[in-house]
VMD Tcl script that draws the C-alpha trace (Angstrom):
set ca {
  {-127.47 -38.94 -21.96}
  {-126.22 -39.73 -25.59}
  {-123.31 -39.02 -27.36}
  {-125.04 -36.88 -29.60}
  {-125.76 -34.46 -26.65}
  {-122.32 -33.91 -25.53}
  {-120.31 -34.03 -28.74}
  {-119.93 -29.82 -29.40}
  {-119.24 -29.48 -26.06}
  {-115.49 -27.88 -24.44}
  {-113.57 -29.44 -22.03}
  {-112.28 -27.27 -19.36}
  {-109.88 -28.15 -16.59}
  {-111.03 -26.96 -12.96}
  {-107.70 -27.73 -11.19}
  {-105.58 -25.13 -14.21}
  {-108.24 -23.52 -15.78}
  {-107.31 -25.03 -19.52}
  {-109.49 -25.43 -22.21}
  {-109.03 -29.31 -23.28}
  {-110.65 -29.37 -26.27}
  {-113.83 -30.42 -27.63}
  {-115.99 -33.39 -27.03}
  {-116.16 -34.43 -30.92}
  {-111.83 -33.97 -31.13}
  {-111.53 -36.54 -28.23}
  {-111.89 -40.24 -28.15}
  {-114.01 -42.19 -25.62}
  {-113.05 -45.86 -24.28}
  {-116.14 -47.66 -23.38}
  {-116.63 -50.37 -20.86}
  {-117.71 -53.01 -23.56}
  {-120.13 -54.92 -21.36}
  {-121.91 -51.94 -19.88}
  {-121.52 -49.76 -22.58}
  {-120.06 -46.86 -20.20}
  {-117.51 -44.28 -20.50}
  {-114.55 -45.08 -18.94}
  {-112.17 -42.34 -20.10}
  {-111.56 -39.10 -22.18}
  {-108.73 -39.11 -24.53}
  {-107.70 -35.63 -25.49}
  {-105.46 -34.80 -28.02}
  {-102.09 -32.77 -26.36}
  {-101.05 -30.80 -28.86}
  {-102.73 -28.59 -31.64}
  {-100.95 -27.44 -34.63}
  {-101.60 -25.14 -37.18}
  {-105.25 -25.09 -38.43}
  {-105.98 -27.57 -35.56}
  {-103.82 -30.48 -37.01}
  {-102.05 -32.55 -34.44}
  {-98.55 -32.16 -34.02}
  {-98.11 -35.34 -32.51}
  {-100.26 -38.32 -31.47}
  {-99.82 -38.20 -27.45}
  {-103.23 -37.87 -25.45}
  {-104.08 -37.26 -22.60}
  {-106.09 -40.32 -20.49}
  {-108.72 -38.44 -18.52}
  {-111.13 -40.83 -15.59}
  {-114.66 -40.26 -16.50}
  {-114.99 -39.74 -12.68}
  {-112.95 -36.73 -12.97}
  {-115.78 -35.18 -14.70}
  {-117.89 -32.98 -12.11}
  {-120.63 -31.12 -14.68}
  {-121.76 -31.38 -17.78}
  {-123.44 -28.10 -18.84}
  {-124.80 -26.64 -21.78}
  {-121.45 -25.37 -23.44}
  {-118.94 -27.57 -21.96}
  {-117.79 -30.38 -19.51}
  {-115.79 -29.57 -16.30}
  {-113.37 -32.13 -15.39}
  {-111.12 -32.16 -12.04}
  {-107.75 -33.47 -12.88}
  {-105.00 -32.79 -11.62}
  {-102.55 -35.58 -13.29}
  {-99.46 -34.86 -15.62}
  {-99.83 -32.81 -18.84}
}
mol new
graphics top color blue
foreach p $ca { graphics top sphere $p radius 0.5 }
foreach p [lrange $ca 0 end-1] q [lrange $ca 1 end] { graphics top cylinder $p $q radius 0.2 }
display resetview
């Protein structure tokens, strides 16, 4: 799968039922010899017209991600917000 063909997609929590974010608002961090995704970093907090209030994130496994569908990306994570 490429980038390209997840990068509009939302990120939805299974555990709370929270909407993330989007694919193309997050940053990746890649395994630099194989080239895979290691992690999700979401942004935590959304201001006004989508500007960050801050600059914490939110370190999601790549193995917490069960499905990647057509509109979005279900992850399973339960760690601290």
């Amino acid at each position: 799968m490429n980038l390209s063909e997840i990068a509009g997609k939302e990120i939805v929590n299974l555990v709370t039922g929270e909407r993330l974010g989007v694919i193309g608002e997050c940053d990746l961090i890649l395994d630099e010899t194989t080239g895979n995704i290691l992690a999700l970093l979401v942004p935590k907090e959304r201001g006004f017209f989508g500007l960050r209030k801050d600059k914490s994130v939110l370190e999601v496994p790549w193995r917490s991600v069960k499905k990647i569908g057509n509109d979005m990306i279900i992850i399973e994570y339960d760690g601290i917000y």
